[in-house]
MMTF fields as JSON, N, C-alpha, C and O atoms, coordinates in Angstrom:
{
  "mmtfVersion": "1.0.0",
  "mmtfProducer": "UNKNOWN",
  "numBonds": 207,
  "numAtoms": 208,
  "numGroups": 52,
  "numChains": 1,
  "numModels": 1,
  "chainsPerModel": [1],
  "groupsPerChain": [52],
  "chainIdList": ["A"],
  "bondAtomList": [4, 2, 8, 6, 12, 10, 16, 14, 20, 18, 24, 22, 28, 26, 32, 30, 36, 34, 40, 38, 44, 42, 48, 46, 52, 50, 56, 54, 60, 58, 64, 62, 68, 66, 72, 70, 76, 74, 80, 78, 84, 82, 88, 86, 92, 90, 96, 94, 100, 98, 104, 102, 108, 106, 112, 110, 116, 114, 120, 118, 124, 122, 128, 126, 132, 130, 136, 134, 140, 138, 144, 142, 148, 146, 152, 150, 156, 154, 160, 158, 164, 162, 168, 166, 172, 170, 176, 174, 180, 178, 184, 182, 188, 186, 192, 190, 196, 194, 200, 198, 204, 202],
  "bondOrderList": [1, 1, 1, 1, 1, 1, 1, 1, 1, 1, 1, 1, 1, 1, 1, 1, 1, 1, 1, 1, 1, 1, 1, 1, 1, 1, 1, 1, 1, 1, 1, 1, 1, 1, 1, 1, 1, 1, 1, 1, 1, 1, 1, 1, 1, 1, 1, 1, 1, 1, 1],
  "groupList": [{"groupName": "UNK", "atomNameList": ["N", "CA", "C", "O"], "elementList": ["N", "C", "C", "O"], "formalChargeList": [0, 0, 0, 0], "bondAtomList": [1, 0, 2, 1, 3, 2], "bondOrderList": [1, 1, 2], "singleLetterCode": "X", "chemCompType": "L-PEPTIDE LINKING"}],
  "groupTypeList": [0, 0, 0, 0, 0, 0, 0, 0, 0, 0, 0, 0, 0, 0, 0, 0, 0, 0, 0, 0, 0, 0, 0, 0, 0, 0, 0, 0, 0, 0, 0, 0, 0, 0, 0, 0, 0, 0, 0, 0, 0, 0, 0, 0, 0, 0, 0, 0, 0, 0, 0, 0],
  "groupIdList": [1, 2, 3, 4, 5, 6, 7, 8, 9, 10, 11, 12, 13, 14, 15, 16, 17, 18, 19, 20, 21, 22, 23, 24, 25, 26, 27, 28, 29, 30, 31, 32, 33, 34, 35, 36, 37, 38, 39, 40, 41, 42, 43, 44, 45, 46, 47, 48, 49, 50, 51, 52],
  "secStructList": [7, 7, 3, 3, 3, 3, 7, 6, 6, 1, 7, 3, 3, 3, 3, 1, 1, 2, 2, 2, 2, 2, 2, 2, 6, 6, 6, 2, 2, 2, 2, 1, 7, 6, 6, 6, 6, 6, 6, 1, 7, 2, 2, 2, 2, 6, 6, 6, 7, 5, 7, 7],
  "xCoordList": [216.118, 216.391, 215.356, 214.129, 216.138, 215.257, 213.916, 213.541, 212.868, 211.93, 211.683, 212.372, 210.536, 210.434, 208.812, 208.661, 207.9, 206.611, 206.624, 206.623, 206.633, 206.588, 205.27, 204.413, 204.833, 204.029, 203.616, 204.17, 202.959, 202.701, 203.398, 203.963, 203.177, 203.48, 204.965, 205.448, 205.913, 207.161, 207.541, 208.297, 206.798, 206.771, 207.663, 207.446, 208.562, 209.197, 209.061, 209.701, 208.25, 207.564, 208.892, 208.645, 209.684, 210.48, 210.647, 210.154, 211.063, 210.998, 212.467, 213.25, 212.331, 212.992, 212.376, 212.948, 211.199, 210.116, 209.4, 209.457, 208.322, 207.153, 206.216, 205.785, 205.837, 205.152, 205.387, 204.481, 206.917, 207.276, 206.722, 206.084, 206.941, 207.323, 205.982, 205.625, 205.078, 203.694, 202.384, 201.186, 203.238, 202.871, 203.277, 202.502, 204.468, 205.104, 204.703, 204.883, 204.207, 203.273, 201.694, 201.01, 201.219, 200.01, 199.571, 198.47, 200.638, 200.782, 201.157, 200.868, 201.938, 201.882, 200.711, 200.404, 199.781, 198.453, 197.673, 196.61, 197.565, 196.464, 197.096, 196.201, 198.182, 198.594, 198.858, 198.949, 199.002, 198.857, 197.752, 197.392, 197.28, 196.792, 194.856, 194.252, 194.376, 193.471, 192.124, 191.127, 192.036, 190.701, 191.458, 190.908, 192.122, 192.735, 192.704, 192.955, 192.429, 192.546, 191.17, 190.069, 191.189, 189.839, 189.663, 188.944, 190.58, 190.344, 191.534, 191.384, 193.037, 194.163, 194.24, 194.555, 193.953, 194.141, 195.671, 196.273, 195.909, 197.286, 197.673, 198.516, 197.056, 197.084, 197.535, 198.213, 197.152, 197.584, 198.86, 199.712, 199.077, 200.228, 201.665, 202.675, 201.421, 202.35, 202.58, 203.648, 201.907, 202.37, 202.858, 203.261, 202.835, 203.594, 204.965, 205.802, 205.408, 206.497, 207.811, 207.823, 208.896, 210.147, 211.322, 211.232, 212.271, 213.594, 214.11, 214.22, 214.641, 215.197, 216.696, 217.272],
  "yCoordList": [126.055, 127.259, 128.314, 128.248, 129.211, 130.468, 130.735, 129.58, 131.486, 131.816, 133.108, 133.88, 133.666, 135.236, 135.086, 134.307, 135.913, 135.686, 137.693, 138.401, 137.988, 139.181, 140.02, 139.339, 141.005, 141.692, 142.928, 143.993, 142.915, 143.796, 145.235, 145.879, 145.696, 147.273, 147.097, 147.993, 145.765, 145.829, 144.679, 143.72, 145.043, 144.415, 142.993, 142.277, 142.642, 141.052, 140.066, 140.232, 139.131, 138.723, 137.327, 136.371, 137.324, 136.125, 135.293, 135.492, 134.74, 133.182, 132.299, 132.4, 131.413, 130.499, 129.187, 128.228, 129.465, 128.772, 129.165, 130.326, 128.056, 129.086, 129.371, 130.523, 128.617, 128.827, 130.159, 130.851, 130.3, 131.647, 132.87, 133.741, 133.05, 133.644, 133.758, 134.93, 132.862, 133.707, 134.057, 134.32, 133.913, 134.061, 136.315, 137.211, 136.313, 137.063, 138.426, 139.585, 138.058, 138.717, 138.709, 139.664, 137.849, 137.892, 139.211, 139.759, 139.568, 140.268, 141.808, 142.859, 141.665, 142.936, 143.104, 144.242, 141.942, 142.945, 142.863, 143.063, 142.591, 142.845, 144.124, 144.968, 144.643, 146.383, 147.241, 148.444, 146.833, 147.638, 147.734, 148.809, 146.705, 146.107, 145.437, 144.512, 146.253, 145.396, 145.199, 144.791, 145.402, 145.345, 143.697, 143.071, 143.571, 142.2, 141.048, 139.937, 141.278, 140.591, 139.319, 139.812, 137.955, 137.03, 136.832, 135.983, 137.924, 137.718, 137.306, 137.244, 136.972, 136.087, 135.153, 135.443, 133.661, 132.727, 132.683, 133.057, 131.997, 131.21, 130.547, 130.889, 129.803, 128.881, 129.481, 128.83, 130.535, 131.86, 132.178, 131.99, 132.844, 133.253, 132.043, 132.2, 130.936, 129.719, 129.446, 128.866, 129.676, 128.89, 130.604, 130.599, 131.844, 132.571, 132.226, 132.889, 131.702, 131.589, 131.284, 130.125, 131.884, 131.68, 131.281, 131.147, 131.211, 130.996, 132.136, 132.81, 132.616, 133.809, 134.095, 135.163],
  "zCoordList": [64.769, 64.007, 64.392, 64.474, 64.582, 64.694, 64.354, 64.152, 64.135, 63.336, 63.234, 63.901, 62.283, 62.368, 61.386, 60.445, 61.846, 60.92, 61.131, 62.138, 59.762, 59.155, 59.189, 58.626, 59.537, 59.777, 58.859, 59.131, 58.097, 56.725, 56.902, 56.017, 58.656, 58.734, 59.178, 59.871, 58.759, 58.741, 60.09, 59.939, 61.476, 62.427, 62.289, 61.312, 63.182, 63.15, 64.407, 65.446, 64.216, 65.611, 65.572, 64.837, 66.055, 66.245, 67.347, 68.458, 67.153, 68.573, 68.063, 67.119, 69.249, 68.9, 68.136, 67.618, 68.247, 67.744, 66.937, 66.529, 66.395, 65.369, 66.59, 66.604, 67.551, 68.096, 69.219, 69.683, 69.513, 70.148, 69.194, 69.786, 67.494, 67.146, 66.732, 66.612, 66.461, 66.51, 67.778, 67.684, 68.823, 70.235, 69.791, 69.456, 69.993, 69.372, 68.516, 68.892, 67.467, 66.633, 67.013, 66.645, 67.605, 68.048, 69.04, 68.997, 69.895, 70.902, 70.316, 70.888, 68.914, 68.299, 67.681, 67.325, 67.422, 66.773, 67.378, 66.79, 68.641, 70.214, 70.202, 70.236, 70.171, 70.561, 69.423, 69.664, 68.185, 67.129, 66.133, 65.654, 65.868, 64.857, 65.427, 64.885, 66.556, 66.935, 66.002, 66.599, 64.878, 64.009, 63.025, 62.119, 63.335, 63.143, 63.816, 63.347, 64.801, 65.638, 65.616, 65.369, 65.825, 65.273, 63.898, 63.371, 63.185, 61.909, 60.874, 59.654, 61.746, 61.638, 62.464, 63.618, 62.084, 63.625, 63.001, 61.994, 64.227, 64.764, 63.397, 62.568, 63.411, 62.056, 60.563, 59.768, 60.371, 59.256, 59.36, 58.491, 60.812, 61.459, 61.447, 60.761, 62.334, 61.526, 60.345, 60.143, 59.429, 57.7, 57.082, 55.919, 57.718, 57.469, 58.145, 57.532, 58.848, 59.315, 58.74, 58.325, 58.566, 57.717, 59.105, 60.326, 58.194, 58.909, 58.88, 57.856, 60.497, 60.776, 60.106, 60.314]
}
């Protein structure tokens, strides 16, 4: 099943995976979001993860 981990400024980082889908979002807050960045691991980012 799909995935999608939600991004406060609306952003939808999806995958086919959790692990796509916070690959995904990771890459939107290296380019949007960089004062965030070290300060969300991966680990945060996965247990946000829903069904798309």
């Amino acid at each position: 099943m799909a995935k999608v981990i939600r991004c406060q400024c609306g952003f939808l980082g999806r995958g086919a995976s959790v692990e796509q889908a916070a690959t995904a979002i990771e890459a939107h807050m290296r380019a949007d979001h960089p004062e965030l960045v070290g300060k969300v691991t991966r680990e945060d980012l996965i247990a946000m993860a829903e069904e798309a």
